[in-house]
C-alpha positions in Angstrom: 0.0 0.0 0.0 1.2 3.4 -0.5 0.5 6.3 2.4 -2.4 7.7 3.2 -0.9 11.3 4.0 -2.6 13.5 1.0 -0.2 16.0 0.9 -2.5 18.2 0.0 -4.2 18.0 2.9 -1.4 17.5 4.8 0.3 21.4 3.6 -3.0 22.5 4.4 -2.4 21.3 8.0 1.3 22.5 7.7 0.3 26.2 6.6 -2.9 26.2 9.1 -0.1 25.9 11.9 2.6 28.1 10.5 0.0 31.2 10.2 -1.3 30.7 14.1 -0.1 33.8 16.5 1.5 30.5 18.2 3.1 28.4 14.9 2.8 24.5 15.2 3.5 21.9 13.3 2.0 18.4 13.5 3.6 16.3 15.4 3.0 12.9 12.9 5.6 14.5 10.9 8.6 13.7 13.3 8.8 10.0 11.4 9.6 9.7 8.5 12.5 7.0 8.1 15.4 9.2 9.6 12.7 10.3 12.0 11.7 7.3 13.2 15.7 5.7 13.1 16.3 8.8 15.9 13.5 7.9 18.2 14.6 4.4 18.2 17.9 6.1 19.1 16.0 7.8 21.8 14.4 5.2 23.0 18.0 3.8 24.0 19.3 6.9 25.9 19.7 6.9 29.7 17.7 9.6 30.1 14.6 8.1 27.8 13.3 6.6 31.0 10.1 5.7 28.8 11.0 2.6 26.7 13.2 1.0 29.1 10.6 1.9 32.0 7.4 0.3 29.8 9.4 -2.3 28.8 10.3 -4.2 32.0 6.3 -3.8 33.4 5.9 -5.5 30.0 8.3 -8.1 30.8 7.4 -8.8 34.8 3.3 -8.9 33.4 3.5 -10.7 30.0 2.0 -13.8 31.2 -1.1 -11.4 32.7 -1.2 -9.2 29.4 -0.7 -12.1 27.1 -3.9 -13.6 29.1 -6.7 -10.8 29.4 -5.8 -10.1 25.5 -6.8 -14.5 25.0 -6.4 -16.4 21.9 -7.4 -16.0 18.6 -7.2 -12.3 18.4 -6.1 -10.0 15.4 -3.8 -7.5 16.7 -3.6 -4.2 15.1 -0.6 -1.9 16.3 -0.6 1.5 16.2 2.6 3.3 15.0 4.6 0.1 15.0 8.1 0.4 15.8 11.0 -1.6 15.6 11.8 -1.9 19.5 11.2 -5.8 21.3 8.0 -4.8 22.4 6.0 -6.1 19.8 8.3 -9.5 20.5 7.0 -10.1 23.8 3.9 -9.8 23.2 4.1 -12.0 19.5 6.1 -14.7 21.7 3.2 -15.1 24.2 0.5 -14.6 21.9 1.1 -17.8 19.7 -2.9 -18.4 18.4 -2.8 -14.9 17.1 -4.7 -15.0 14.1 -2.9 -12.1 12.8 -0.8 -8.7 13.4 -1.6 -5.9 11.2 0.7 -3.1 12.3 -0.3 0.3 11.2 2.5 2.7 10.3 2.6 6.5 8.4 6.9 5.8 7.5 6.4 3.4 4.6 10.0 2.7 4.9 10.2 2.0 8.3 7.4 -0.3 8.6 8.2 -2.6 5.6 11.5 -2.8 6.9 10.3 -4.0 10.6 7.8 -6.3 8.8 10.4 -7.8 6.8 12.5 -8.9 10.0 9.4 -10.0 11.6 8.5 -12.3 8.8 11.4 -13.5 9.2 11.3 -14.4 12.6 7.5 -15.5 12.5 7.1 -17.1 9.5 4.1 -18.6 10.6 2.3 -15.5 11.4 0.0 -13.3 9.0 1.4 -10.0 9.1 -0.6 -7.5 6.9 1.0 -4.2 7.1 -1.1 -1.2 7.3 0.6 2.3 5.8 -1.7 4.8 7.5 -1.6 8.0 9.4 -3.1 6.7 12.4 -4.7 10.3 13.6 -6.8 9.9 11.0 -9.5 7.4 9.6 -7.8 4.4 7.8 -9.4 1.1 7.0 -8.7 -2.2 8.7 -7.8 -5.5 6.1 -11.1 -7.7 4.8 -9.5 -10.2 7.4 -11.5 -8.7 10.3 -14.9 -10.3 10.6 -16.0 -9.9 14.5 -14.7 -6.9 16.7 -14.9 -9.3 19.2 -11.6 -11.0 18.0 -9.8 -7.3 17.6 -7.2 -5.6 20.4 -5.6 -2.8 20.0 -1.9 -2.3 21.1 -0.9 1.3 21.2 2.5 1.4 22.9 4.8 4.5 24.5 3.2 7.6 25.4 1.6 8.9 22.2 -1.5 9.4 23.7 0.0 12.0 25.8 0.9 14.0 22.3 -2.9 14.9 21.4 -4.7 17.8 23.6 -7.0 16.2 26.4 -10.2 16.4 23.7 -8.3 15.0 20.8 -7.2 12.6 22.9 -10.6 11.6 23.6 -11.7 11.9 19.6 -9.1 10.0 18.8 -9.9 7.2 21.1 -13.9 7.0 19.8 -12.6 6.4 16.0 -9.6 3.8 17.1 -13.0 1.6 19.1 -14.8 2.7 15.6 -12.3 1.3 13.1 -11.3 -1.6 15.7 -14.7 -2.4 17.0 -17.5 -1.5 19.4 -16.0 -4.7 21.6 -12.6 -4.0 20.7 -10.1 -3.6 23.6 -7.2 -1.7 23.7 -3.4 -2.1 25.4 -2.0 1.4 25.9 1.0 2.9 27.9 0.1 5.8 29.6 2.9 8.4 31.2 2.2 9.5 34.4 3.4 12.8 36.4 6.8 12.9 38.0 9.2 14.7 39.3 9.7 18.4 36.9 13.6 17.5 36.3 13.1 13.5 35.5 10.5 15.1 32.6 13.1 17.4 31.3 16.1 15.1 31.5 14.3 12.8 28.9 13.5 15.3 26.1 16.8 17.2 26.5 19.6 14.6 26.6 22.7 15.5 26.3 24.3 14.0 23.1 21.2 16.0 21.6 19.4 13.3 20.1 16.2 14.2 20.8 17.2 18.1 19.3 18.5 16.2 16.5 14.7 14.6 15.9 13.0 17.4 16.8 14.9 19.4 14.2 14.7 17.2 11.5 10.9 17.6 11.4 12.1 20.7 9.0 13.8 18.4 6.9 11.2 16.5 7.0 8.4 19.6 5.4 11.6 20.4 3.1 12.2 16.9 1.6 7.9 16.9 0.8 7.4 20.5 -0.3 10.4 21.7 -1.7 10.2 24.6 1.1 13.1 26.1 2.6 14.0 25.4 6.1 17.4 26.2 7.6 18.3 24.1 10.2 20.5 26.4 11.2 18.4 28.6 12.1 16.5 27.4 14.5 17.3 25.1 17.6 15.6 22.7 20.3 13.7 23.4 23.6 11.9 21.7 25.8 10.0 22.8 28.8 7.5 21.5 31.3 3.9 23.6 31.7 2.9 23.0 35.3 -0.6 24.3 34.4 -1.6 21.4 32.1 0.9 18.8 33.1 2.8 18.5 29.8 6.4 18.7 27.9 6.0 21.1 25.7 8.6 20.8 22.9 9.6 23.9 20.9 12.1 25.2 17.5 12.9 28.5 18.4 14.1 30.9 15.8 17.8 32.4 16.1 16.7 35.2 14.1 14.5 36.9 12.2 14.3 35.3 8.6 11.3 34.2 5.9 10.6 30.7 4.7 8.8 29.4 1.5 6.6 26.5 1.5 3.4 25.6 -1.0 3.8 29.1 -2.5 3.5 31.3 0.7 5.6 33.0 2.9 6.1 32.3 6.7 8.2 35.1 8.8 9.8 34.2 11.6 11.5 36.6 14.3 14.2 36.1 16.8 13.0 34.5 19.5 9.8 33.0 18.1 8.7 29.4 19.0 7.3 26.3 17.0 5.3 24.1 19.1 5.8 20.5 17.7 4.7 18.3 20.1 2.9 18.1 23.4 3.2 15.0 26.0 0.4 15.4 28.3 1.7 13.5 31.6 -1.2 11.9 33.5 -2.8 10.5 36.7 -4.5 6.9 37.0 -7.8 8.9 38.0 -7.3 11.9 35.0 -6.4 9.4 32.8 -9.6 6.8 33.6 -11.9 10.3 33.4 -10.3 10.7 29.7 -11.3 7.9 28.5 -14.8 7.1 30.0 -17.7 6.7 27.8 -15.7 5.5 25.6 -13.5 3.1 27.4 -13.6 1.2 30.8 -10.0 0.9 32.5 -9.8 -3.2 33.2 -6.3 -3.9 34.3 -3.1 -1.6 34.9 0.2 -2.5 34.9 3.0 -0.3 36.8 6.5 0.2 37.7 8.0 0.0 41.2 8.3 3.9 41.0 5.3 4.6 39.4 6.7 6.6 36.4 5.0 4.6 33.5 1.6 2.4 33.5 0.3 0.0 30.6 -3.1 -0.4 30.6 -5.8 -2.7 29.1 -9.2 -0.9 28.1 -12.1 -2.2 27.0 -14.7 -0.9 24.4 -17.6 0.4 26.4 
């Protein structure tokens, strides 16, 4: 399949952003492949206590996980990755009927589901290249959303505002099923310097992805983004309990995408991402009405939870 991203619709979104009194960019656009090799470099980092922290409540709880998912399911993963997550879960799920994992870097995803064929010959992977935020279909395959879970891994659901978050969540239990469940990691509040220590590192690999969202826009639209002039910044908002992660301009310069002109001044900020850092109770009052909170897995410190929902 080729991507759904109509780039049409997709400067549109780019533009809509860029012409705001406070200029954002979507965050989806972090991965494409270079994109999405740098968070997997992230995910590595001492400081990234995310993937590591999500990972080992995966691994003390895969024998509970792999049982309230149950046999015969079809598992559809959103924003597949490359990371051993998916492993655990395929090693311990071994009825699966199949994994569809749904992806918007074509590159990146057909070269995960090549290694994965590889080392599951024997299970039907169907590869979905989808923006995820968005409606995409689901293969013929799927006949009863009673045999469908979900598995949307990290934090993403942290990255859409409280209300997207929640519109979001109603067309994921739409496309997968009105008795669909869903296995999520949710981050949770912390300590303020833990939260910056993990999307400022300090080999600047993280600045490095954040940045290369530009080359990203550039490499689609033929626009001109210097890298140079801008650089990474991320801060924590108290008031709404999120990372906020910025491009801030070095100085005051024009750029030319689709056409138009966006001006920039020194100082000025691009918003390209949000993490929205929640409680067990905040989190359970997001998503009700539309999902009820069965089982939650944490870690010993409480920095990280996975959780199983079910379609209400």
């Amino acid at each position: 399949m080729k991507p759904v991203i109509e780039n049409d619709i997709l400067l549109d979104e780019i533009l809509s952003g860029l012409k705001q009194p406070q200029k954002t960019l979507p965050s989806k656009l972090f991965y494409d492949e270079k994109g999405s090799e740098l968070f997997d470099e992230i995910c590595r980092l001492d400081e990234y206590y995310l993937t590591r922290t999500e990972l080992k409540i995966m691994q003390d709880n895969i024998n509970d996980i792999a049982s309230i998912i149950g046999e015969d399911k079809i598992l559809v993963e959103l924003g597949s990755g490359s990371s051993i997550k998916i492993r655990l879960l395929l090693n311990h799920l071994p009825s699966l009927t199949a994994y569809i994992p749904v992806d918007i870097s074509e590159e990146h995803l057909y070269k995960s589901v090549h290694n994965l064929k590889q080392e599951y010959p024997h299970l039907n992977i169907i590869p979905v290249v989808a923006d995820y935020t968005q409606w995409f279909t689901l293969p013929d395959i799927i006949k009863n959303s009673n045999d469908v879970d979900a598995y949307f891994p990290g934090s993403t659901i942290g990255n859409f505002l409280p209300e997207e978050a929640r519109k979001f969540l109603k067309r994921i239990k739409e496309i997968c099923g009105t008795s669909s469940g869903l296995l999520i990691g949710v981050d949770l509040q912390k300590d303020k310097q833990i939260l910056l220590n993990a999307y400022n590192d300090e080999k600047g690999i993280t600045a490095e992805f954040n940045l290369n969202i530009l080359n990203h826009i550039n490499n689609l639209f033929q626009s001109d983004f210097d890298l140079n002039n801008f650089y990474h910044c991320a801060v924590y908002n108290y008031k709404e309990s999120r990372i906020e992660m910025n491009l801030i301009s070095i100085k005051n310069h024009t750029i030319n995408i689709g056409g138009e002109k966006i001006n920039f001044i020194r100082g000025e900020k691009i918003i390209t991402e949000y993490s929205y850092k929640y409680t067990l109770e905040s989190f359970s009052e997001l998503v009700k009405d539309i999902y009820t909170v069965e089982k939650v897995w944490l870690d010993k410190n409480k920095y990280f939870s996975i959780q199983f929902l079910k379609a209400v």
